[in-house]
ROTOR-634428 format. One line per field, with one value per residue (C-alpha): residue in three letters; x, y, z. Coordinates in Angstrom, 1 decimal, padded with zeros to 4 digits. Example, Ala and Ser with C-alpha at 12.3 -4.5 7.8 and 13.67 -1.06 7.14 Angstrom:
2
aa <- c(ALA,SER)
x <- c(012.3,013.7)
y <- c(-004.5,-001.1)
z <- c(007.8,007.1)
This chain:
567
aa <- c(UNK,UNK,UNK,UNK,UNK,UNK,UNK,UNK,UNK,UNK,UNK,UNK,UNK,UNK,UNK,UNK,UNK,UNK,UNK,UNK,UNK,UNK,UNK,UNK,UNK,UNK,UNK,UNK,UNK,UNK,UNK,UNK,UNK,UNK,UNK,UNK,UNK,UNK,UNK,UNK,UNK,UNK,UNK,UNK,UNK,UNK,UNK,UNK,UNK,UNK,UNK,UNK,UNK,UNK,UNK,UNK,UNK,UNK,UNK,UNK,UNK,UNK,UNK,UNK,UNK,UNK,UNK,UNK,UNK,UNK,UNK,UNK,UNK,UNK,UNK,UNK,UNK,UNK,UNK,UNK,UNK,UNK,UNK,UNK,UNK,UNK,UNK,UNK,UNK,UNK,UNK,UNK,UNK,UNK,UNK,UNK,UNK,UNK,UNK,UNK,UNK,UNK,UNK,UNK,UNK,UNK,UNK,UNK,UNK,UNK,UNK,UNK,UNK,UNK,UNK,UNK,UNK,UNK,UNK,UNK,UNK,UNK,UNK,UNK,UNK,UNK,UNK,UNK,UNK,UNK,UNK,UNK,UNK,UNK,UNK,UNK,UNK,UNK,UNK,UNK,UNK,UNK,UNK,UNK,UNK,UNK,UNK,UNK,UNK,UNK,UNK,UNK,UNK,UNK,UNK,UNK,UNK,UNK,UNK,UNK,UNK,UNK,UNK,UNK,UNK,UNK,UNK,UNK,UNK,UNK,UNK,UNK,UNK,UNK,UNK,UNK,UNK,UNK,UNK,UNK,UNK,UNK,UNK,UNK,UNK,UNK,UNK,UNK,UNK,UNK,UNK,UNK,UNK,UNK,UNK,UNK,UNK,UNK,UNK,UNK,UNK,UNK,UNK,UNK,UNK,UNK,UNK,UNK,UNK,UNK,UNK,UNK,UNK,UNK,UNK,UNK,UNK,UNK,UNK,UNK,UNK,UNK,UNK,UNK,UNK,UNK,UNK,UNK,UNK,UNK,UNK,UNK,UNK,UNK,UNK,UNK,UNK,UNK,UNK,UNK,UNK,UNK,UNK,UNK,UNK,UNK,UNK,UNK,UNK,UNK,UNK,UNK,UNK,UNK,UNK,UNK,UNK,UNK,UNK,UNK,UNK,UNK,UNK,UNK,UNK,UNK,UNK,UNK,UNK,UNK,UNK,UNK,UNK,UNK,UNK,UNK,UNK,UNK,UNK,UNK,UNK,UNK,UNK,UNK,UNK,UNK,UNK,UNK,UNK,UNK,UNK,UNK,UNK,UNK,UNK,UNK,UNK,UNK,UNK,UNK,UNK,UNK,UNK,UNK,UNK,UNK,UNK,UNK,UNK,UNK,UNK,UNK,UNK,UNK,UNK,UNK,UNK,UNK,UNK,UNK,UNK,UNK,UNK,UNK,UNK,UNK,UNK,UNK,UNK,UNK,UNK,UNK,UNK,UNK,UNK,UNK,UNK,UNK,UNK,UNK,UNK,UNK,UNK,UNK,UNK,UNK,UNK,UNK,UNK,UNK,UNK,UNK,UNK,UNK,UNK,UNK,UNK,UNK,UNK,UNK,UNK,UNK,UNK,UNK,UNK,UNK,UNK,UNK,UNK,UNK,UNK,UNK,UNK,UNK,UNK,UNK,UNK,UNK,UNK,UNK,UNK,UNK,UNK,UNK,UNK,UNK,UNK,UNK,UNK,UNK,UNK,UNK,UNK,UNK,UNK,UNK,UNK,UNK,UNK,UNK,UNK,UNK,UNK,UNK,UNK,UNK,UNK,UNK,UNK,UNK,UNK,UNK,UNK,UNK,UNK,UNK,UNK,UNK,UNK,UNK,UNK,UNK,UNK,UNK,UNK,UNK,UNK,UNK,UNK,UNK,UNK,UNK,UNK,UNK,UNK,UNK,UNK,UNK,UNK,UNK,UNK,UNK,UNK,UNK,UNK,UNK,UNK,UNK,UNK,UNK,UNK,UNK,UNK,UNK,UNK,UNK,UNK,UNK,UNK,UNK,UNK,UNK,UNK,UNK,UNK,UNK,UNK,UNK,UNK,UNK,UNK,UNK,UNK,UNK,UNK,UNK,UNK,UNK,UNK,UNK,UNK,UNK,UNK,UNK,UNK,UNK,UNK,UNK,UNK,UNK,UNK,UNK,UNK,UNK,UNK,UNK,UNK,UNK,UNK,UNK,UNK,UNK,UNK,UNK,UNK,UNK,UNK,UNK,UNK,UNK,UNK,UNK,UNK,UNK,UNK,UNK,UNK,UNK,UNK,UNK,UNK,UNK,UNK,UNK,UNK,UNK,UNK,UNK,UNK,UNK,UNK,UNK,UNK,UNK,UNK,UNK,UNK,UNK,UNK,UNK,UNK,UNK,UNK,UNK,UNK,UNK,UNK,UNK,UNK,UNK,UNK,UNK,UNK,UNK,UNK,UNK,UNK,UNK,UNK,UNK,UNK,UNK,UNK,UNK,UNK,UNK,UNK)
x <- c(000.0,001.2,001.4,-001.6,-003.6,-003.6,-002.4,001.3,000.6,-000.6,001.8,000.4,-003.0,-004.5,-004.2,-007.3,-006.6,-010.0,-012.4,-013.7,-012.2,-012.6,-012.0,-015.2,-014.5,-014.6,-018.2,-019.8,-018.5,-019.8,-023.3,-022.8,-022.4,-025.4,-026.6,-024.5,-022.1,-018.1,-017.0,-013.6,-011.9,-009.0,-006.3,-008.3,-011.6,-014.2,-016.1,-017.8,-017.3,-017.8,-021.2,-023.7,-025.3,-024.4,-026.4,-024.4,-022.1,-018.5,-016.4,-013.0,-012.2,-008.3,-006.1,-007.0,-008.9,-007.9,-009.9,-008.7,-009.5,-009.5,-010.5,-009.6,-008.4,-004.4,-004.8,-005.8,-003.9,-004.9,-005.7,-006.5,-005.8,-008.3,-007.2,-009.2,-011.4,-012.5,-015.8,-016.5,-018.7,-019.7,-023.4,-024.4,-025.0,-027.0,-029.4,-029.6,-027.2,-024.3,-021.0,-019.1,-015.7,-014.2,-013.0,-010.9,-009.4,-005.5,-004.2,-006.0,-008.8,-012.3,-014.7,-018.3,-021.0,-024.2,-027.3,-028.4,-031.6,-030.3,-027.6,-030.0,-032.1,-029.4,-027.8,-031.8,-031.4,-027.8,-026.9,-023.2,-022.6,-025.6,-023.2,-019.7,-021.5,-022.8,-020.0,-017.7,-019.6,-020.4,-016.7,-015.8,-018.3,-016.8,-013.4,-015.0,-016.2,-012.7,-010.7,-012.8,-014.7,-018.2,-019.5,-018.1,-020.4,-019.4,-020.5,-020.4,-020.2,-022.5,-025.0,-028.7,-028.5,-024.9,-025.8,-028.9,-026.8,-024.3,-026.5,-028.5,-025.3,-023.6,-026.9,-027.6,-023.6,-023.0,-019.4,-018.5,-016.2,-016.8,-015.4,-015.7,-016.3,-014.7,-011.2,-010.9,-008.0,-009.7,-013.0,-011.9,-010.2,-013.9,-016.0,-013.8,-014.3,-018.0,-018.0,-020.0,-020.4,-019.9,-023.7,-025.0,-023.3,-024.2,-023.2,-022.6,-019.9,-019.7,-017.5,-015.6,-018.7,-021.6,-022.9,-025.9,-026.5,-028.2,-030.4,-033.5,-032.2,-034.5,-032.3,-029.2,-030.9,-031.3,-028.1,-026.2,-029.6,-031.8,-035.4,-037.9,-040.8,-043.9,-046.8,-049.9,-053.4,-054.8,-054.1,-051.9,-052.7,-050.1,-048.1,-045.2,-044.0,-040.3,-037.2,-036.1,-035.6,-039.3,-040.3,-038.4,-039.7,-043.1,-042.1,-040.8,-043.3,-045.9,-043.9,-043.4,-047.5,-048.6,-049.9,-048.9,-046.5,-044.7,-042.1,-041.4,-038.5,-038.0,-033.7,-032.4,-032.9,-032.0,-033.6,-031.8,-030.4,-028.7,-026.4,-025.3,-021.3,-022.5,-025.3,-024.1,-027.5,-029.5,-030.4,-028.6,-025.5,-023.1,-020.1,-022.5,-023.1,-023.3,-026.3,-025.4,-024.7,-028.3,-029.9,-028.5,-029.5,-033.0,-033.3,-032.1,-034.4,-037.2,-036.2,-036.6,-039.9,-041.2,-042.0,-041.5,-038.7,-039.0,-036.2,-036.5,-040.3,-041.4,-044.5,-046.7,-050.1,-052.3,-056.1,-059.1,-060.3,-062.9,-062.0,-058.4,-055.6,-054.1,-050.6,-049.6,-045.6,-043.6,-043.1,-047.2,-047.1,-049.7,-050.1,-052.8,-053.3,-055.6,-053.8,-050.7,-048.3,-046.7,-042.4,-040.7,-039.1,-037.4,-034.5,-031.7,-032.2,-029.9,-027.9,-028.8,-025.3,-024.8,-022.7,-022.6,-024.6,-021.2,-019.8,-022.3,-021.0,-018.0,-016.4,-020.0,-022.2,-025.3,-024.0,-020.9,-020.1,-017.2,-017.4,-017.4,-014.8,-012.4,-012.3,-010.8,-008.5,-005.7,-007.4,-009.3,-013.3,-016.4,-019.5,-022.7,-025.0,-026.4,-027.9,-026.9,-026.5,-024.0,-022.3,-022.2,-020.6,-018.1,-016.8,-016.7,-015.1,-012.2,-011.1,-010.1,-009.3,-007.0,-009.4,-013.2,-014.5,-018.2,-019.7,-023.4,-025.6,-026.6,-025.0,-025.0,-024.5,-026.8,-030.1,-030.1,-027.5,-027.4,-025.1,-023.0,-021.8,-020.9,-019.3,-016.8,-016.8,-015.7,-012.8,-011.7,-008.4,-009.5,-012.7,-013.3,-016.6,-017.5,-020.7,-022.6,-021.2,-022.9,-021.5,-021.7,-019.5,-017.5,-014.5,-013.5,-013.9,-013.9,-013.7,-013.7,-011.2,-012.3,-015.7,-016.1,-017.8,-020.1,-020.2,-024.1,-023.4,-020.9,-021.3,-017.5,-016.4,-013.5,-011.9,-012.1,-009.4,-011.9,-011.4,-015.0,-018.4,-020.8,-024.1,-026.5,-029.1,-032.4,-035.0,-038.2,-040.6,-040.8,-044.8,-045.2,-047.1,-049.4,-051.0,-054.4,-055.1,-053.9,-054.1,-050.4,-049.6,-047.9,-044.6,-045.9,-045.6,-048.3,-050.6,-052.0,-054.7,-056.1,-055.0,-055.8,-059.6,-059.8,-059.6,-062.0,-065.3,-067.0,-068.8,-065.7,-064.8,-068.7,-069.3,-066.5,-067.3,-064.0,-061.8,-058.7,-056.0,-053.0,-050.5,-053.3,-053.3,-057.1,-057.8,-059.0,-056.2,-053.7,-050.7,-048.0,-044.8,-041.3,-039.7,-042.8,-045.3,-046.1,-044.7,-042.4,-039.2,-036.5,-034.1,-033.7,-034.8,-038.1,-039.0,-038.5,-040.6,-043.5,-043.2,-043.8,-046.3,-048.1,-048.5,-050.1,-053.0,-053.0,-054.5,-056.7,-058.1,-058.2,-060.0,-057.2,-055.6,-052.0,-051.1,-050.2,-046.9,-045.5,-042.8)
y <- c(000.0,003.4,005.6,007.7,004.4,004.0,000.5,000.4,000.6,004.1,006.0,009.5,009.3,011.4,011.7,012.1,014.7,015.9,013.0,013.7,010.8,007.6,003.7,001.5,-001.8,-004.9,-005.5,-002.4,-003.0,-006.3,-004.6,-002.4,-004.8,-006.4,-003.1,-002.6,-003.0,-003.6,-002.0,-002.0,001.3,002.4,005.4,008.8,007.2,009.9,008.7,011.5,014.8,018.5,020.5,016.8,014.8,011.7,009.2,006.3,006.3,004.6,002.9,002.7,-001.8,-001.6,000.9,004.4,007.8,011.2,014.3,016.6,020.5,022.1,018.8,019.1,022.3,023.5,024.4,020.5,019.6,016.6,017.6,014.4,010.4,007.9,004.4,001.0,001.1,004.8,006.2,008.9,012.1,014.9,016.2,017.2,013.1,012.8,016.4,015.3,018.1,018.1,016.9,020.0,018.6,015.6,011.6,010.4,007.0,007.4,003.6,000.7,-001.4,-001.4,000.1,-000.3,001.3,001.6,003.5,006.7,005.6,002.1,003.8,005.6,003.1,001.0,003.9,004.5,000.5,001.0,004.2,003.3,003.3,006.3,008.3,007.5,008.6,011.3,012.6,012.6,014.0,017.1,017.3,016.8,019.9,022.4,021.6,021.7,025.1,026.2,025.1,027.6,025.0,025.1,028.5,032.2,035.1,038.1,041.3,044.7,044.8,047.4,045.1,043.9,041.5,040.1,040.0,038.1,035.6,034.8,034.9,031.8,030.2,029.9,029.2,026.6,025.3,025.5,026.0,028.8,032.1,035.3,038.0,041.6,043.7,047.1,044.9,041.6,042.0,038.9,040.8,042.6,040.0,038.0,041.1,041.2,037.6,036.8,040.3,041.9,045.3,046.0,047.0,043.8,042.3,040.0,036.9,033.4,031.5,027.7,025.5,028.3,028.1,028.6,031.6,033.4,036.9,037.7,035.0,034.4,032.0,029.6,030.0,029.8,026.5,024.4,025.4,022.9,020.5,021.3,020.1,022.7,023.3,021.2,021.0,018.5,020.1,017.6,019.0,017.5,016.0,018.9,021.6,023.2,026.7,026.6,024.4,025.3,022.7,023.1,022.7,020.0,018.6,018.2,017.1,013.7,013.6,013.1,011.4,008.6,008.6,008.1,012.1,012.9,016.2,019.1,020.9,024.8,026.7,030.5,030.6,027.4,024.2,024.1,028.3,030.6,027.5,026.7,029.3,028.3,027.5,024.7,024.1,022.3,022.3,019.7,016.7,013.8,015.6,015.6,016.9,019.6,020.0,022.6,024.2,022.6,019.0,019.3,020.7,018.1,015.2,016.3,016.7,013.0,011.9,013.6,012.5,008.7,008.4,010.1,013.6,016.2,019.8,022.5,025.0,027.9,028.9,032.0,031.5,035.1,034.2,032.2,031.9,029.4,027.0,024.9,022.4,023.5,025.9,027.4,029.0,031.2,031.4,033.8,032.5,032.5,028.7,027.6,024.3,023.2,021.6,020.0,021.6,023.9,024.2,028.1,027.5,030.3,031.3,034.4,036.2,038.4,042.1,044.5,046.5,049.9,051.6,054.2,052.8,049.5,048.5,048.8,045.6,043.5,040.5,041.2,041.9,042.2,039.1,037.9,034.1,032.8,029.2,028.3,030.2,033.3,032.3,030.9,034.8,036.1,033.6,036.0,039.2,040.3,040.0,041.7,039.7,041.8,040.7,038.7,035.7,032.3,032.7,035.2,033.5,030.3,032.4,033.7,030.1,029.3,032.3,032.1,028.8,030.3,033.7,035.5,037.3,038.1,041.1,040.2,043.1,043.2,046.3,045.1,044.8,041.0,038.3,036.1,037.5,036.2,033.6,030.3,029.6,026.9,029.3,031.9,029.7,028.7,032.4,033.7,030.8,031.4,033.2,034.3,036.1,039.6,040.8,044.3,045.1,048.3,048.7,049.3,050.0,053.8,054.0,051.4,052.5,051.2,050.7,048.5,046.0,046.3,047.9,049.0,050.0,053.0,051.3,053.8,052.9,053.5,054.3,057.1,058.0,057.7,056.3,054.9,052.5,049.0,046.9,044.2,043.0,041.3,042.2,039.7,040.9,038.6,041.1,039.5,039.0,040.0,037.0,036.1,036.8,040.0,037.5,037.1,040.0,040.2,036.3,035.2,037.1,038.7,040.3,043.7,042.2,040.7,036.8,034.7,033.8,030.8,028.8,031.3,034.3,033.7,032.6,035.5,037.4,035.4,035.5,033.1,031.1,029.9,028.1,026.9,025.1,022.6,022.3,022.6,026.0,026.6,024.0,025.1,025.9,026.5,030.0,031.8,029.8,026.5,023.7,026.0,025.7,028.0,026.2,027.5,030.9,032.1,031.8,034.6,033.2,030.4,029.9,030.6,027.4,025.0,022.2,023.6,024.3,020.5,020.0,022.2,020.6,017.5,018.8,020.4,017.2,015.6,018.5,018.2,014.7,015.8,018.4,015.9,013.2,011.0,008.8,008.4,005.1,003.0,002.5,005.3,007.8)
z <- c(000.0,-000.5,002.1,001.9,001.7,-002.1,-004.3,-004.2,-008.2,-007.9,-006.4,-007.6,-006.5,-005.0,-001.3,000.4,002.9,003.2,003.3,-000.4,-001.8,001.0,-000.3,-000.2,001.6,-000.5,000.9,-000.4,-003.4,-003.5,-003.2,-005.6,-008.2,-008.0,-009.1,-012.0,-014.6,-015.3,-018.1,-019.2,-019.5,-021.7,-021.5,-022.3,-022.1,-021.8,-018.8,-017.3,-019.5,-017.8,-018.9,-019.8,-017.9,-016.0,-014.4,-013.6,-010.5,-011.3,-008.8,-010.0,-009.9,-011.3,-013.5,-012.5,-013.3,-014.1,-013.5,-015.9,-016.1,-019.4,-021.3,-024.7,-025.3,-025.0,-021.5,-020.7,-017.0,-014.6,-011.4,-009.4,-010.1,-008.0,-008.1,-007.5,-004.3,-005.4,-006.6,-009.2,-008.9,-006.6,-005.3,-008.9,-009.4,-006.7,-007.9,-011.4,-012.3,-015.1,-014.4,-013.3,-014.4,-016.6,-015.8,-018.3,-018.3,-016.8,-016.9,-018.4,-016.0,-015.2,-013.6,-012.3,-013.0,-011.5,-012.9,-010.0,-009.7,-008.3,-006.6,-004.6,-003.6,-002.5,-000.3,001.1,002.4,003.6,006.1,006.1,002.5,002.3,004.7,003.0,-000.7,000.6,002.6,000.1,-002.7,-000.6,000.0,-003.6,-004.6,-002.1,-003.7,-006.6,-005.9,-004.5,-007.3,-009.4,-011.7,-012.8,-014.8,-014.7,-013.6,-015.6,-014.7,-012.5,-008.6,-008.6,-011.2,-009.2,-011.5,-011.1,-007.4,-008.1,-010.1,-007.9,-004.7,-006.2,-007.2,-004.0,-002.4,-004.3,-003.8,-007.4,-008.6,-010.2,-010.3,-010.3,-013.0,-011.9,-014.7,-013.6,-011.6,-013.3,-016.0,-017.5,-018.5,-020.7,-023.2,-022.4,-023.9,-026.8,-027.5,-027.5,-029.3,-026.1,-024.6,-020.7,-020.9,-021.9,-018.6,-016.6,-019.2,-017.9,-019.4,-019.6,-020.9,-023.3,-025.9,-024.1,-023.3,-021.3,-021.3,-018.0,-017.7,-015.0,-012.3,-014.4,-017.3,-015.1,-013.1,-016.6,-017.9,-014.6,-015.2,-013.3,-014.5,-015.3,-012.4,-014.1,-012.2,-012.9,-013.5,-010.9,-007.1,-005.2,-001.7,-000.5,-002.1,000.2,-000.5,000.5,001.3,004.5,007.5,008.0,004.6,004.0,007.0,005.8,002.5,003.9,006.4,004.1,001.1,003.4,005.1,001.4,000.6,-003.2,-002.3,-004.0,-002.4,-004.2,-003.8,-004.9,-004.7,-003.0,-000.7,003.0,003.5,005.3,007.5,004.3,004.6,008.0,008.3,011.4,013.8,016.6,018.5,016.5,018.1,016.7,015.4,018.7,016.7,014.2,010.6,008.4,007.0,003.1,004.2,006.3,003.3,000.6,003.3,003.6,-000.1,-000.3,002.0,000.2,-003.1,-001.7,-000.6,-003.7,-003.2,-006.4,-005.5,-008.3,-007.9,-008.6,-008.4,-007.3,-005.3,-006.3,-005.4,-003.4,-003.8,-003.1,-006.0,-006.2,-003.3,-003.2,-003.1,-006.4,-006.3,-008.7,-009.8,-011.4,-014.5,-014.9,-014.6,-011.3,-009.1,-007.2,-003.9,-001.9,001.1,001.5,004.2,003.8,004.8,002.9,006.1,006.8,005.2,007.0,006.8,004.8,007.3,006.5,006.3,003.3,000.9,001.4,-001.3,-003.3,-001.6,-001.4,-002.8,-003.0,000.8,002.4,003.0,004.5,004.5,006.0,004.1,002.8,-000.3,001.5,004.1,000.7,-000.2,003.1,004.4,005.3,006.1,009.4,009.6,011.1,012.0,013.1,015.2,018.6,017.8,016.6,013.8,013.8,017.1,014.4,011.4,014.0,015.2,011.9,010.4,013.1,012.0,008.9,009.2,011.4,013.6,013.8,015.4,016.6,016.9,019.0,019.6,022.6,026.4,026.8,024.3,026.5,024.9,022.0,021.6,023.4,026.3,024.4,021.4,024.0,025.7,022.5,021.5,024.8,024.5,020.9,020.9,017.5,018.5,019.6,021.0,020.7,022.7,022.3,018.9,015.8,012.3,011.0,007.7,005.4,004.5,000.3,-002.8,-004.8,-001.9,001.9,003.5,007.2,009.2,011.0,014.3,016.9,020.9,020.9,024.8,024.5,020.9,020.3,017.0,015.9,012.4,013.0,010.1,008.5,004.9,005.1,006.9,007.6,008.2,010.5,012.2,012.3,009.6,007.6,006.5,003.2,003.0,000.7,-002.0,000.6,001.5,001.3,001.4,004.7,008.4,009.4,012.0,012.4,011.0,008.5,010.2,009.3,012.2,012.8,015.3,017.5,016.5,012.5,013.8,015.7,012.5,010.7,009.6,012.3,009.6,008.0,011.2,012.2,008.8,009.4,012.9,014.3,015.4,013.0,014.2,015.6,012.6,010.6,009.1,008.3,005.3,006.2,004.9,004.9,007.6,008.0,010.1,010.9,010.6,008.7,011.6,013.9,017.4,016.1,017.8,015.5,015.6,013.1,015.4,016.1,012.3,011.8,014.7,013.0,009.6,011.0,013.1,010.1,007.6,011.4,010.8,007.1,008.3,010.3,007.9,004.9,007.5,006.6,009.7,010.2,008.8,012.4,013.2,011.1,012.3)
């Protein structure tokens, strides 16, 4: 064996020094052939090939295979070599997306190959293989992502629309890289060859030929694969508006008790919790997990027991039909359902600052993953706010950063964050926390360069040195398209049992003979659960808690009976 735990016959493989690339044990692969396929494999065999799909999943049996960047053109250079024991492909495989790189075959041998669909199921039956696969192919896409594979964003710092574009890229964990327009010495040579102006920007590039010119997050989604949202005319038992930990929630909820269900997303799966760097107070993850690896779980979970996710549909209207629920989409496309369950969740408020909208994106962010963090490795950060989530991006943030100045407006971390992150934070040699402090000016252009920070007790200001702001201070619910057809309260949170009857025409309540159920908002059949929700408690844990609590009422509404035995 070599010494990284590679065949003695491949002495420049890969070493896997991040747990992207793990061997399977003789008895996995055992079970994976009875789901598959050898096929023999010669030198500069194509096997998986960047920008098409690729639906089987290929575990390398003898010989070995390159990952090459710049297939085929003179810039062509082999970045990784996998030998026997080894597996091909990243999350893409798993989401029905296109193969964001290419697998050539290095030295002669063979391979097997088993079709996603069986690979799938087998992985549902078997939690240790399930956990290895998945692991390593979430792993793969963040080196993926660093590397800078995948697409190239073109286009202005100061563009909406460049924004847009690569705010649903890196939620949705999709490789890319950015080119700023007005700093990038690469932008220009671009314009000049695909013969296009600086006011035709934002373009997306992929592959060297293919070329967008600032398309809808639709276009963008079916350019990496992504199938276009379809929606049956016949309602579905439930339709779930949003992604987030409580959306997702319901979706396998009732996948698994038999209801026909829809899950809709506006930007990206896994909500705002998506974005987290690690939650370390779920139940049943001792040691955390990040906000994208709980995200790609749940979507895998949901995905097995049968339930439909359209990304990205922008939910614009909701109104009564017949014996249902029609809602109304963006893109003038509608679905129907026999009941809804309202999860779109909150989003973190803009920090109201003047000037900042310059840096957004570029040295001022509202998420703190990996993608972020990869831009600031060497340079001193600022997180604001006092909650969790901020208390999260701040552990996270100092494990790859110099330091991170957490800065909270009010006097006492302890009330809004919980006593275990203060805890770490007040540990973490890497960590500064600045109570009382709020941010008055940001000093740059065209990135970051320092804040000009207030004492809101003595009004004295002084510059604080932070390369990067990250921005986590509170949020607004994601309800505007629903004014007007459910009750809200004075923050625009949907409310629900009581409180929605209470603002209810009695008679809608008395001809069902019941009084609006407990996460059920003031139309009848319609639940609201998680951040959304007027009252809900804002942790990840809870939201699960409502969206399983919600499909429980969708029974009870629908006079179905929970099948016995059933989780």
């Amino acid at each position: 064996m070599a010494a990284d735990g590679g065949p003695a016959e491949i002495p420049f493989e890969t070493p896997d020094l991040y747990g992207a690339y793990p061997r399977l044990t003789d008895e996995q692969i055992d079970r994976l052939a009875t789901e598959g396929d050898r096929l023999p494999v010669e030198p500069g065999q194509v096997l998986i090939r960047e920008g098409e799909p690729n639906e089987q999943f290929l575990v390398v049996l003898s010989g070995s295979v390159a990952i090459v960047e710049h297939y085929g053109t003179p810039d062509e250079r082999i970045i990784q070599v996998h030998g026997p024991g080894r597996f091909l492909g990243e999350v893409g495989l798993l989401r029905g997306q296109v193969g964001f790189y290419t697998a050539v075959g290095h030295d002669p041998g063979e391979v097997l190959a088993v079709p996603v669909e069986r690979l799938r199921a087998l992985v549902a039956r078997d939690a240790i293989l399930g956990d290895v696969v998945l692991r390593a192919c979430l792993g793969r896409r963040a080196l993926v992502a660093g590397m800078g594979g995948g697409f190239r964003i073109l286009g202005s710092r100061y563009s909406a629309d460049t924004r847009r574009l690569r705010e649903f890229a890196a939620r949705n964990r999709l490789p890319h890289r950015w080119i700023d327009l007005e700093t990038d010495e690469e932008a220009e040579a671009l314009l000049r060859r695909f013969s296009i102006g600086p006011e035709d920007t934002p373009i997306v590039i992929w592959q060297e030929h293919q070329l967008l010119r600032n398309p809808s997050n639709a276009e963008l989604a079916r350019l990496i694969g992504l199938p276009a949202p379809s929606f049956d005319e016949s309602p579905r038992d439930l339709l779930i508006i949003g992604s987030g930990p409580a959306g997702l929630a319901a979706a396998v909820y009732a996948a698994s008790e038999g209801l026909s269900t829809t899950v809709v997303e506006a930007i990206a799966t896994g909500g705002q919790a998506g974005t987290s760097s690690r939650i370390d107070n779920l139940l049943g993850f001792p040691s955390g997990i990040s906000g994208a690896e709980l995200a790609e779980r749940a979507v895998f979970q949901v995905q097995k027991f049968g339930a439909l996710i359209s990304v990205p549909a922008e939910a614009t209207a909701l109104k009564p039909r017949d014996d249902h629920y029609a809602v109304a989409f963006a893109d003038g496309s509608t679905a129907a359902g026999r009941t809804v369950v309202l999860a779109t969740g909150a989003r973190y408020r803009r920090l109201v600052v003047p000037g900042i909208e310059r840096l957004e994106g570029t040295s001022v962010y509202y998420a703190a993953t990996l993608y972020e963090a990869q831009q600031c490795r060497t340079d001193p950060v600022a997180v604001v706010g006092g909650g969790n989530s901020a208390g999260q991006a701040a552990l996270f943030l100092a494990g790859q950063v110099p330091r991170v100045h957490l800065l909270v407006r009010g006097e006492d971390l302890g009330t809004h964050m919980s006593r275990y992150l203060i805890d770490q934070i007040e540990r973490h040699p890497r960590v500064e926390v600045l109570l009382h402090t709020e941010v008055s000016a940001v000093v740059g252009d065209p990135v970051l360069e320092s804040l000009v920070i207030r004492d809101n007790r003595t009004g004295e200001r002084r510059e604080l040195d932070a390369r990067a702001l990250f921005v986590f201070t509170g949020a607004d619910p994601s309800t505007d398209w629903l004014t007007g057809s459910v009750a809200l309260d004075e923050r625009g949170f949907v409310l629900t049992g009581a409180e929605a009857q209470a603002g209810t025409a009695p008679a809608t309540w008395e001809s069902r003979g019941r009084d609006c159920l407990i996460l059920e908002t003031s139309l009848p059949g319609v639940f609201a659960a998680g951040d959304v929700r007027s009252g809900s408690v804002k942790r990840v844990a809870s939201a699960v808690g409502e969206g399983a609590m919600a499909v429980h009422l969708v029974h009870e509404h629908l006079g179905h009976k929970v099948t016995s035995g059933t989780r």
